[in-house]
N, C-alpha and C positions, 0 to 999 in steps of 0.2 A: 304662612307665606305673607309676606310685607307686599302692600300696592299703597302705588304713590296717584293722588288727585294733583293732575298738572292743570295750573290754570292760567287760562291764558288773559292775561289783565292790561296789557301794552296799549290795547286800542285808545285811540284819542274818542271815541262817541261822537263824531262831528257830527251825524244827524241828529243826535239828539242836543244838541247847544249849551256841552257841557261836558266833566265826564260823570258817567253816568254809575261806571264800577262802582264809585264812591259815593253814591247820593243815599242817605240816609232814609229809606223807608218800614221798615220795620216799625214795632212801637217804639223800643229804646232807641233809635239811630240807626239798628241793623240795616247793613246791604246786603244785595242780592246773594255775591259771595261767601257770605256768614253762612247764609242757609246751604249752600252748597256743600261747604264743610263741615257745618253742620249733621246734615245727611252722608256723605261719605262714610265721617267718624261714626256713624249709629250702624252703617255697613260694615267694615270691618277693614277700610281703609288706614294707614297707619302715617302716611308721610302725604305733607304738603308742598307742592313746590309753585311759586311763584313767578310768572313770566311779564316781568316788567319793565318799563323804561325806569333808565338808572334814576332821573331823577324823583320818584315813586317811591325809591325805598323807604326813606325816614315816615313817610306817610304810611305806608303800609305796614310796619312796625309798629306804630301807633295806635294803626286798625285795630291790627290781628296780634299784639305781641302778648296776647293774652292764650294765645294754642301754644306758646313753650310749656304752660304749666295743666297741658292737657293730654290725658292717657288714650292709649286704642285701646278698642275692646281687648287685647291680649297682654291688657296691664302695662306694655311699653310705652314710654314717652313717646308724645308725636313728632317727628321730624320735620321741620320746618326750612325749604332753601329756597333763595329768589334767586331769579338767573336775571339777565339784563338780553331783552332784544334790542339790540342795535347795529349800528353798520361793521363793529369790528366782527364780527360773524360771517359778516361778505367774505370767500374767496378772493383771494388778490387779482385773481382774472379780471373780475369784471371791475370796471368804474363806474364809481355811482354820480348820476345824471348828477347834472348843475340841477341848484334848488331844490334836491328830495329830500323830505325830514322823514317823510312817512315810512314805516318798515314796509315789508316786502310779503304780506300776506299770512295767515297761519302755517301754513309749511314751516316759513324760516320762523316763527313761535316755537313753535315744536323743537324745532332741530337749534334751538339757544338751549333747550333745557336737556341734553344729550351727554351729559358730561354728567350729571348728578341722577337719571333717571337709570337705575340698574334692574329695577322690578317693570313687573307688569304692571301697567297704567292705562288710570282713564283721564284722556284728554278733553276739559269742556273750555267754553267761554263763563269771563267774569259774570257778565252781566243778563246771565239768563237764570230763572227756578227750573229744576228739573223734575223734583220731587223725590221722597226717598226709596221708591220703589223702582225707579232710575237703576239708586248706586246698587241697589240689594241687589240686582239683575245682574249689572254689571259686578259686581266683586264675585257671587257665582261662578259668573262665566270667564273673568279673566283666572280664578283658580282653576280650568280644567283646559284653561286656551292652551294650543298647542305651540312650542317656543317658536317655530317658524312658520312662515308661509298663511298664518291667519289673522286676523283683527276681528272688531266686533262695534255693532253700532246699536244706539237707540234709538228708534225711530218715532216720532210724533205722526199728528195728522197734520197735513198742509189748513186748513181752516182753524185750527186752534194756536196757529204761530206766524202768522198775519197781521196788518195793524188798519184801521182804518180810519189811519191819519196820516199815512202814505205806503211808498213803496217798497217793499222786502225783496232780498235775494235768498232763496235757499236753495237746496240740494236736493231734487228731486227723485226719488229713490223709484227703481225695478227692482222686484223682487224674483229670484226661481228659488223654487224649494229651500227656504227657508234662509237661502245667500242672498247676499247684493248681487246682484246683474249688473247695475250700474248705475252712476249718479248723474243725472244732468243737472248744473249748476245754471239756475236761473234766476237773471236779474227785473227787477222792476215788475213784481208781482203786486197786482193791486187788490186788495179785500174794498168789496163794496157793504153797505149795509141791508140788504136781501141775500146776502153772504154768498155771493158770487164771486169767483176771483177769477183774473186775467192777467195772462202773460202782456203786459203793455209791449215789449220788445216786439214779440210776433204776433201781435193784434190777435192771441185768442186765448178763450175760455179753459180753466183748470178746474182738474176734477180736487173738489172742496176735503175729499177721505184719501188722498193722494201721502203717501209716506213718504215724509221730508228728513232731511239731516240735520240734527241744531247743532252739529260740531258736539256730539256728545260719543267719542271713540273710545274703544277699549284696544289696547295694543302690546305686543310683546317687545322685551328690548331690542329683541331685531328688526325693529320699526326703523334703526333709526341710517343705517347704510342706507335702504331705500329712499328715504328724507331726504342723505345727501346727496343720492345720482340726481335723484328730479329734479330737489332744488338748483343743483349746475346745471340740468339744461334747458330748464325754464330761464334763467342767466342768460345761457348761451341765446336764447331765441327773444328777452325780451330787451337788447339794444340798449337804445338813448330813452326807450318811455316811461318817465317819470312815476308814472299813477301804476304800474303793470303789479298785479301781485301773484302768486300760486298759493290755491285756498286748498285744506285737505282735503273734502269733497273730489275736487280736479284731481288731484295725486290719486286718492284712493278707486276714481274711475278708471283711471289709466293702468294701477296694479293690478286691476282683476282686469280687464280686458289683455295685459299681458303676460297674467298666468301666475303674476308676484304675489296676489294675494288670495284668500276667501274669506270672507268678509259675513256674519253673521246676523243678523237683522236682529234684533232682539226689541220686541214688543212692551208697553209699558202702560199700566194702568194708572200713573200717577199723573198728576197737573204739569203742564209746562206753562210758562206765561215769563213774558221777558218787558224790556223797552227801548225801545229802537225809536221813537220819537218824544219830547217833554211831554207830549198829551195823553201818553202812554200810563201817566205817574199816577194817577188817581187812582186806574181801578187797580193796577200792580200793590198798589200800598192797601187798600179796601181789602184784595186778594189774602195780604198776609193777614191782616188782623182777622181777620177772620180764620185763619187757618189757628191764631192764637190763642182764640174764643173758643174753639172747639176741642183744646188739647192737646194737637199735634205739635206743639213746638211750647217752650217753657217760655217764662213772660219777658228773659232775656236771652239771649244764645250768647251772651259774653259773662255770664253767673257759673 
């Protein structure tokens, strides 16, 4: 069975003052990205598809046009497609506000790359590490997923996906028996250095072993009708406001509290570590080399 690593890469990085997708940390140059695909292909991932602003392609070409001439575990060539997020994807319903450049959240991420996603996939962000015991879970588990009415998430600890050098949003996960119950999407999480963390929004304290979302989903292609109803009527409710987005997390709470989805937690013993501020850079880069020093990754991922 063929599974495609959809990545979502469109984001501008404005907190971190830059973009960040593309910021060379590895030893040779490698981004964050590389390792992700990286890790997939070592899973048994076969297809890459790329979710970018058009003007990225020749860039990303440049990057990565080195996975044309690379095999999945099953001997077949890897499949490589970039999709473009941008406003031609908007339904003609709605009019996009004066002055919005910025896309409209991971939902409509997702739902650009729906025309070329026919397998089961896992959905992450560019600019996170996940580790390969991540993809291995995940390629498992989307080989026994059921084609409707399921998804699948990896779940981190809230204290190891924190920054303290400002404030994070993630997706706070309930667990029952072994499902998602549901996500609360919360902004403006602050990690202190006695590694306390607080909801600054509702002036209170988080529990530090709390299971978060990093946007690391597993989904079947009947993911993507549901993608469309939400994304029109999150449209329909969010008007003239310029900055509104619909994140997966939101969708994905909304399908299991309406019976659309069951959603599987799936636990992971590998590293996550990302960077969501420049201050971030140091130990993310200190992180990989050393993962290089130890073996788990060869002295380039583009050899």
């Amino acid at each position: 069975m063929k599974l495609s690593l959809v990545i979502m890469a469109a984001g501008l990085g404005s907190r971190y003052g830059g973009n960040k997708q593309v910021d060379g940390l590895g030893p040779h140059g490698e981004i964050l990205m590389e390792y992700s695909i990286h890790d997939a292909l070592r899973a048994g991932f076969g297809k890459i598809v790329f979710i970018i602003k058009p003007e990225m392609r020749e860039m990303m070409e440049r990057l990565c046009g080195y996975l044309t001439r690379r095999t999945a575990l099953d001997g077949s060539p890897v499949e490589v497609e970039y999709v473009f997020q941008d406003f031609s994807s908007i339904p003609d319903f709605y009019p996009i506000p004066e002055g919005r450049t910025r896309p409209f959240g991971t939902v409509h991420a997702l739902l650009c790359a729906a025309d070329v996603v026919r397998e089961p996939c896992c959905v992450i962000n560019a600019d996170d590490f996940y580790g390969l015991d991540a993809y291995q879970t995940m390629a498992q588990t989307l080989r026994r997923l059921p084609k409707e009415g399921h998804a699948a998430m990896v779940g981190y600890l809230l204290k190891n996906t924190a920054s303290l050098h400002g404030t994070v949003t993630r997706g706070i996960c309930i667990r029952r028996e072994g499902f998602l119950d549901s996500v609360q999407e919360t902004r403006n999480i602050q990690l202190y250095p006695d590694g306390t963390l607080r909801d600054l929004g509702a002036d209170r304290p988080l529990d530090p072993d709390a299971v978060v979302s990093m946007n690391f989903w597993g989904f079947a292609p009947s993911i993507f009708p549901l993608l469309r109803q939400d994304f029109q009527n999150f449209l329909r409710s969010a008007g003239d406001d310029a900055r509104a987005e619909r994140l997966l997390p939101e969708m994905v709470d909304r399908q299991i509290r309406e019976g659309g989805l069951k959603v599987f937690v799936l636990p992971s013993s590998g590293q996550w570590f990302g960077m969501t501020y420049r201050q971030d850079r140091q130990a993310v880069a200190q992180a990989l080399k050393q993962l290089h020093e130890r073996g788990e990754y060869p002295e380039s991922l583009r050899d």
